[in-house]
MILO-560434 format. One record per residue: y, z, x of N, C-alpha, C in turn; residue in three letters. Coordinates in steps of 0.1 Angstrom, whole numbers, plus 5000, padded with zeros to 4 digits. Atoms other than C-alpha are relative to their C-alpha. Layout:
! residues N
YZXYZXYZXALA ...
***
This chain:
! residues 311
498850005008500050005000501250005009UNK 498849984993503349925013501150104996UNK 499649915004505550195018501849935002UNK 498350035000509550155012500650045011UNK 499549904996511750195038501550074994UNK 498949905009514250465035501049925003UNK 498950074999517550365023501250065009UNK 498649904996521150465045500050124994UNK 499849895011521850795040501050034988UNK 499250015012524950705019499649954991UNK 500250065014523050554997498850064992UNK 501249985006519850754990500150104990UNK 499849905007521350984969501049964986UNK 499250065011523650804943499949845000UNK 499650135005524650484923500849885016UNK 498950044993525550194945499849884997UNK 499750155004526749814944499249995009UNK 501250064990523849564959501049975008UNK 499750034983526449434984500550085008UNK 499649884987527549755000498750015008UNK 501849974992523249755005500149925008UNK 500250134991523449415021501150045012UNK 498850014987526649495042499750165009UNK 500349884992524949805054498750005003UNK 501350054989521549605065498750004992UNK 501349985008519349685035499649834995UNK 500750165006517149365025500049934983UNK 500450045021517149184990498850054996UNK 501750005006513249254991500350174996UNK 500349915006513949574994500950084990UNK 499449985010516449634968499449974984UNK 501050015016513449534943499250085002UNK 500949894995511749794952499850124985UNK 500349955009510249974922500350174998UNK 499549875001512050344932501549975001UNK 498050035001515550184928500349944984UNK 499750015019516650174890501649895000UNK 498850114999519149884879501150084986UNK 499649975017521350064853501449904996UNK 498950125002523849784853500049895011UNK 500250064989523749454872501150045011UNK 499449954991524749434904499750155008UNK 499949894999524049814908498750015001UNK 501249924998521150024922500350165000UNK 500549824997519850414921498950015000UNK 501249934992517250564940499850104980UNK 500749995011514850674909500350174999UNK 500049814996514751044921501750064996UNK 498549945003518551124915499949964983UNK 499949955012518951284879500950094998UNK 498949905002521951524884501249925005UNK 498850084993525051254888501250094995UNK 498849955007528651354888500549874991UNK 499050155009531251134867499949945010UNK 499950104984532551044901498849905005UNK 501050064995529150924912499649874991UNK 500550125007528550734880501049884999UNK 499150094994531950594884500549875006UNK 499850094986532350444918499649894999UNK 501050094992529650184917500749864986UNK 499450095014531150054880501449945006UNK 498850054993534650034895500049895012UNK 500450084990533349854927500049864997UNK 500450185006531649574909500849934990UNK 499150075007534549494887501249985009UNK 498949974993537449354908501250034992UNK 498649925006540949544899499550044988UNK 500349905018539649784876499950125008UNK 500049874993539850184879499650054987UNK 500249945014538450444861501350074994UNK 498949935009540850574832499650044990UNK 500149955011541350754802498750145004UNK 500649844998538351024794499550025013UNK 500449994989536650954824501450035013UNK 499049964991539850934846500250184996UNK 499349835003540651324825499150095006UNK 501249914988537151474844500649945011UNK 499649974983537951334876501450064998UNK 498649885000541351514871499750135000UNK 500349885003539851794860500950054989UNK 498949935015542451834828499550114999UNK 500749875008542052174810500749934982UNK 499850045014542752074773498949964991UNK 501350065012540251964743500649814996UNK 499650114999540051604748498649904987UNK 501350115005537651404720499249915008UNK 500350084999535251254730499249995020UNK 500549944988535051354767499150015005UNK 501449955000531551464766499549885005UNK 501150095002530051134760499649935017UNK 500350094984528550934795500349884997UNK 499850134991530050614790501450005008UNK 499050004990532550544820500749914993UNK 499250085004535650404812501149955008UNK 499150064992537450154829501449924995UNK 498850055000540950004830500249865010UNK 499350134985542249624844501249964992UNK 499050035002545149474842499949904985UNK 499950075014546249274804499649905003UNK 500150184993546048944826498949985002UNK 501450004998542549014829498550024989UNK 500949955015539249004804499350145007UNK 501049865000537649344796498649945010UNK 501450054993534549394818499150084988UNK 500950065012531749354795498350045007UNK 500849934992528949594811499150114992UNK 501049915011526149814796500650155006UNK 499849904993527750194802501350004998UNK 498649974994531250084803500949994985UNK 499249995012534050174778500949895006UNK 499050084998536749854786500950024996UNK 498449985008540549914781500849855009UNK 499350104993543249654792501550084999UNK 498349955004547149774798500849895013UNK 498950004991550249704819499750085010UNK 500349934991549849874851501250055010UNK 498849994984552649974879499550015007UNK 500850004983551749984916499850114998UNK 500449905002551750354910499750084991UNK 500849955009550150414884498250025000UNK 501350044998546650324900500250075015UNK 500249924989545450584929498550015008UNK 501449984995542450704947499750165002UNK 500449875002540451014946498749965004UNK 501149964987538251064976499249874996UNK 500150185000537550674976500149914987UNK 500650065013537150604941501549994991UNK 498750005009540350414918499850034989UNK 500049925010541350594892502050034997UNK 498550025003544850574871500350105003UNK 499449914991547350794885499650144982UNK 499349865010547851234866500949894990UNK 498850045012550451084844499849904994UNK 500950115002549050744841498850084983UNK 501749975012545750914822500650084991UNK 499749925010548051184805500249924990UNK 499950055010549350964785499149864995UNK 501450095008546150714779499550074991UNK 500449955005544851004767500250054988UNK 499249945011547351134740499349944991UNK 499750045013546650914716498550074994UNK 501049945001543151104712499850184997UNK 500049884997544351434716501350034988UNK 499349985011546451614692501050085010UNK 498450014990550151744703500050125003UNK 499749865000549652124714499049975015UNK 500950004986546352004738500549905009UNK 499550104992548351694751501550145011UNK 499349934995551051984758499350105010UNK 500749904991548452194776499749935015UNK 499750084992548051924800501349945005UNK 498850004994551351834805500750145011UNK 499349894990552452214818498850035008UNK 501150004988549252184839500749895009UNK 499550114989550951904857500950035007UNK 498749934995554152074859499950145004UNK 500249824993553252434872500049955014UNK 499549964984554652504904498450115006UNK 500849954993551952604923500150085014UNK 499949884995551052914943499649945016UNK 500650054990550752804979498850075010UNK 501449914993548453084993498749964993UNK 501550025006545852984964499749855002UNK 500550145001546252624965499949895009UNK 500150094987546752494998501149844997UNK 499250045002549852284979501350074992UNK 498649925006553752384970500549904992UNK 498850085011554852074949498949984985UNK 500850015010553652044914499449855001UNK 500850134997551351744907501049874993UNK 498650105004554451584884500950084997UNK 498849935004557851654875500249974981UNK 499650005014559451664840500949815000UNK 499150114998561351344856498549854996UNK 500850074999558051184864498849944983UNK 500750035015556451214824501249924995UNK 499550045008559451124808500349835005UNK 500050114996559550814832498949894994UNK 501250065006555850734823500349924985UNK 499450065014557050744785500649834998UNK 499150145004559750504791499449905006UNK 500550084994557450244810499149934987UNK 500650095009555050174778500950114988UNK 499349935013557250294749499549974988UNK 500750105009554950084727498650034998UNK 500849964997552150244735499050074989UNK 500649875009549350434712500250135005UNK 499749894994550350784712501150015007UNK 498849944991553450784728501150114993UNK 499149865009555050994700499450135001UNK 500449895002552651234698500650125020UNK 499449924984553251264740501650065003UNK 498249924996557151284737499950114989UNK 499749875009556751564710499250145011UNK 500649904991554551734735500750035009UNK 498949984987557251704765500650084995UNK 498749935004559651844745499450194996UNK 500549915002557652134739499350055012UNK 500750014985555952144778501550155004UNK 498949914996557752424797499149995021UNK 500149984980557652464844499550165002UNK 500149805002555552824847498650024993UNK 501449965008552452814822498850045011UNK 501049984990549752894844498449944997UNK 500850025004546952824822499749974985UNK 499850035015545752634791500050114989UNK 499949905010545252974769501550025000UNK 498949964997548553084780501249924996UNK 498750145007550252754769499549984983UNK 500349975011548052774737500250134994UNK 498949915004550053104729500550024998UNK 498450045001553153034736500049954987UNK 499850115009552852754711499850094988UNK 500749935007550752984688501850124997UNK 498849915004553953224691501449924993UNK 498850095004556852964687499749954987UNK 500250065013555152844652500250104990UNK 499749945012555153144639500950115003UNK 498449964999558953204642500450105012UNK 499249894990558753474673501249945009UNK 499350044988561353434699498949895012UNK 500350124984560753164733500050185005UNK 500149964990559453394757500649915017UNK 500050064990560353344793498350005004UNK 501550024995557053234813499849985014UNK 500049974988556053384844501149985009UNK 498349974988559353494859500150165001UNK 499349844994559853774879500850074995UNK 499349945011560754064863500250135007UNK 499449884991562354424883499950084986UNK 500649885006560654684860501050155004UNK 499549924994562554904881500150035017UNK 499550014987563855004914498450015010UNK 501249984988561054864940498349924992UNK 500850055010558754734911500049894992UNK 499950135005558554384903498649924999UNK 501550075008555854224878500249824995UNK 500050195002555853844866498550024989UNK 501050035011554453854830499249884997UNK 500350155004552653544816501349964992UNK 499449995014555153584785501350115000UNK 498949875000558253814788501149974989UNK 499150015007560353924763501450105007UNK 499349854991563154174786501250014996UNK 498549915006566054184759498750134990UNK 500849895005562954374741498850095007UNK 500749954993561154484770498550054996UNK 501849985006557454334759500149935007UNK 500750124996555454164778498749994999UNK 501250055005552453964771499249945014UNK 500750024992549353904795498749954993UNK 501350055004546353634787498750095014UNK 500949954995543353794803498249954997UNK 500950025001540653584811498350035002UNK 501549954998536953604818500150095016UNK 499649944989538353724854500650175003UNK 499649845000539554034844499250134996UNK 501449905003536154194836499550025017UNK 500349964985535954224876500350175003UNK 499449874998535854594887501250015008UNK 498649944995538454554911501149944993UNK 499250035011540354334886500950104989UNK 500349935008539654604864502150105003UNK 499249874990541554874890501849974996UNK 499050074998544554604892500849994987UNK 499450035017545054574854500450135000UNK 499549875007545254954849501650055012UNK 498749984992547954974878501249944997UNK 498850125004550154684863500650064986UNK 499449935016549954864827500650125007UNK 499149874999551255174843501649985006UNK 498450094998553855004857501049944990UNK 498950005016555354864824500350114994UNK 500149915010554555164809501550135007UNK 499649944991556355384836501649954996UNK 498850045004559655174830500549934987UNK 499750005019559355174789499949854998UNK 500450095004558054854788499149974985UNK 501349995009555054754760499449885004UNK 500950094992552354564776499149954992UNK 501050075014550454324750499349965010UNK 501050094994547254204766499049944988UNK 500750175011545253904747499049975012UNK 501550024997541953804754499649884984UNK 500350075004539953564744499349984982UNK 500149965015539053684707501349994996UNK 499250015012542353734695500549854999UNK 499450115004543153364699498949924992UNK 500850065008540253254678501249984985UNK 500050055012541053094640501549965002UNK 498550015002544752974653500750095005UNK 499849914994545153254675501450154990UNK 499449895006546453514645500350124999UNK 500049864993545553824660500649995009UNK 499049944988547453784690501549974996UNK 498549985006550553694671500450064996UNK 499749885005550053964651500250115014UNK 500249904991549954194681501350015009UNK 498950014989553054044703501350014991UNK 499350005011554954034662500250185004UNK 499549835004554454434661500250045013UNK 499549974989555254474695501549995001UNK 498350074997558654294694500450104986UNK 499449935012559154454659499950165003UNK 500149864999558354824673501750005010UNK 498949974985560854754701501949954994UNK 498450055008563954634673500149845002UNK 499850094999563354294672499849954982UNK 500250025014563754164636500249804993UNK 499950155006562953764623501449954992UNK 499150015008566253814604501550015014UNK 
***
C-alpha cells in the first residue's frame, strides 16, 4: 500500500488553496490523495483536522477568489465584536468584492458586493478582511440600534495601555461618522447614525453600555462614564457610571468579580464610597435580565434616596 507523503508543515493542519500546495513543491498526485478533503474547488484539508477557526476557514476562501475579503458576520468574529449579531453562529464564510465585480459563486460562501475605499480593506495576521468600521456598519443593518451602539463604544474606548499593549482607540467618533458619510445609501445606515449619536468615549464593556442605554430610556439622568472621581482627600475611584451631583455610583460586575482576590478589591472600593457618603449600586448579571428592570430599579432608588427627583 502506498503511503502519503507528509504535507508542509503549513499546511498539514488547516484549509489551503491547491496552488499554495504546488508553489510549496506538493504534487497534483498527491493532492488526490484520499486523506485530503475538497470542501470547495480549488481548496484542500488534511481529513484529520475537525476543530477549525473562522480565520482558518476563511483564508483559503478569500485566496481563491481574487479581490475579495472576508466581511460582514464573518469579518464581526475575526474582530472579535462584543454585541448580539444575527445570524453569526452560522458556518458559512462571508465574502466581499468590489460592485465592478460578480459575486463568487462557491459552496460555503455568503457573497456580498459594495463600493470599497483603499482603507476600508485590511489584514489580520495574513488574512483580508474589511476594515473595524468598514464591518461596523455592514453589520447594522442586521443588528438592532442599542447592540450596533455596543460596538461602536467598543471601537471608541480609549484603552488602558498596561492591559492592552495599545494607547489609541481602534476608531474615532471622526472615523464612524466618516464611514457613514461614504455610503449614505446604504442598508442600515439609519439605524447606525442613531447609534452614533447615542455611542459615548469611556464604556468599557458591552453590559456597561447596555445599562447606560437601559438607564437613559427610562428617564434617569446621563451618567458620566468611567471618569475619575476624588471621593476624598488622597482617594480616587473611576465608577463605570457616576452620578457626583448625587453622589451614586454604579458598577457592572462581571463573572470576574467572583475571584477571591477580586472579592477583597470589591469590599475595599465599597468602603471607600461609603467612607465619603457616597451610595455604591453594584449590578450583576441577573438584574439586567427581561430589559435590565431591576438594575434600573436599583440606580432609580439610589438617585431618588440621594434627592434626585424625575420632576
Amino acid at each position: 500500500m502506498k503511503i502519503a507523503r507528509p504535507l508542509p508543515a503549513n499546511l498539514a493542519m488547516k484549509p489551503f488553496i491547491v496552488q499554495e500546495a504546488l508553489d510549496a513543491g506538493v504534487t497534483a498526485g498527491r493532492l488526490r490523495y484520499r486523506d485530503l478533503a475538497s470542501p470547495s474547488r480549488q481548496i484542500r484539508m488534511p481529513r484529520i483536522v475537525d476543530d477549525l477557526t473562522v480565520a482558518d476557514r476563511a483564508r483559503p476562501l478569500t485566496l481563491v477568489t481574487p479581490f475579495s475579503a472576508a466581511s460582514h458576520a464573518t469579518a464581526f468574529l475575526l474582530w472579535e465584536f462584543p454585541g448580539f449579531l444575527p445570524g453569526s453562529h452560522e458556518t458559512s464564510i462571508h465574502i466581499s468584492r468590489p460592485d465592478t465585480m460578480g459575486r463568487p459563486r462557491r459552496k460555503g460562501v455568503t457573497a456580498h458586493k459594495g463600493q470599497f475605499f483603499a482603507d476600508e480593506i485590511t489584514t489580520l495576521n495574513g488574512l483580508f478582511v474589511t476594515s473595524r468600521a468598514r464591518t461596523w456598519l455592514d453589520c447594522s443593518r442586521k443588528m438592532d440600534i442599542d447592540e450596533i451602539t455596543v460596538v461602536a463604544d467598543h471601537l471608541l474606548r480609549v484603552p488602558r495601555l498596561e492591559f492592552e499593549n495599545r494607547s489609541e482607540p481602534y476608531c474615532t467618533m471622526d472615523d464612524l461618522e466618516e464611514m457613514l458619510d461614504r455610503h449614505w445609501g446604504t442598508p442600515g445606515i439609519r439605524k447606525a447614525r442613531l447609534a452614533l449619536e447615542q455611542a459615548v468615549v469611556g464604556a468599557d464593556s458591552a453590559p456597561e453600555t447596555r445599562l447606560r442605554l437601559a438607564l437613559g430610556r427610562a428617564g434617569l439622568p446621563t451618567p458620566e462614564v468611567n471618569v475619575r472621581t476624588v471621593l476624598s482627600p488622597g482617594v480616587v475611584r473611576q465608577p463605570d457610571l457616576g452620578y457626583r451631583e448625587w453622589r451614586v455610583g454604579v458598577e457592572y460586575e462581571g463573572e470576574g468579580h467572583s475571584d477571591p482576590a477580586q472579592v477583597v478589591r470589591d469590599i475595599a472600593r465599597e468602603e471607600d464610597y461609603s467612607r465619603a457618603g457616597w451610595n455604591l449600586v453594584r449590578i450583576s448579571k441577573r438584574h439586567m435580565s427581561t430589559g435590565a428592570i431591576t438594575a434600573v430599579a436599583k440606580v432609580r432608588r439610589a438617585l431618588e434616596q440621594r434627592g434626585w427627583s424625575p420632576n
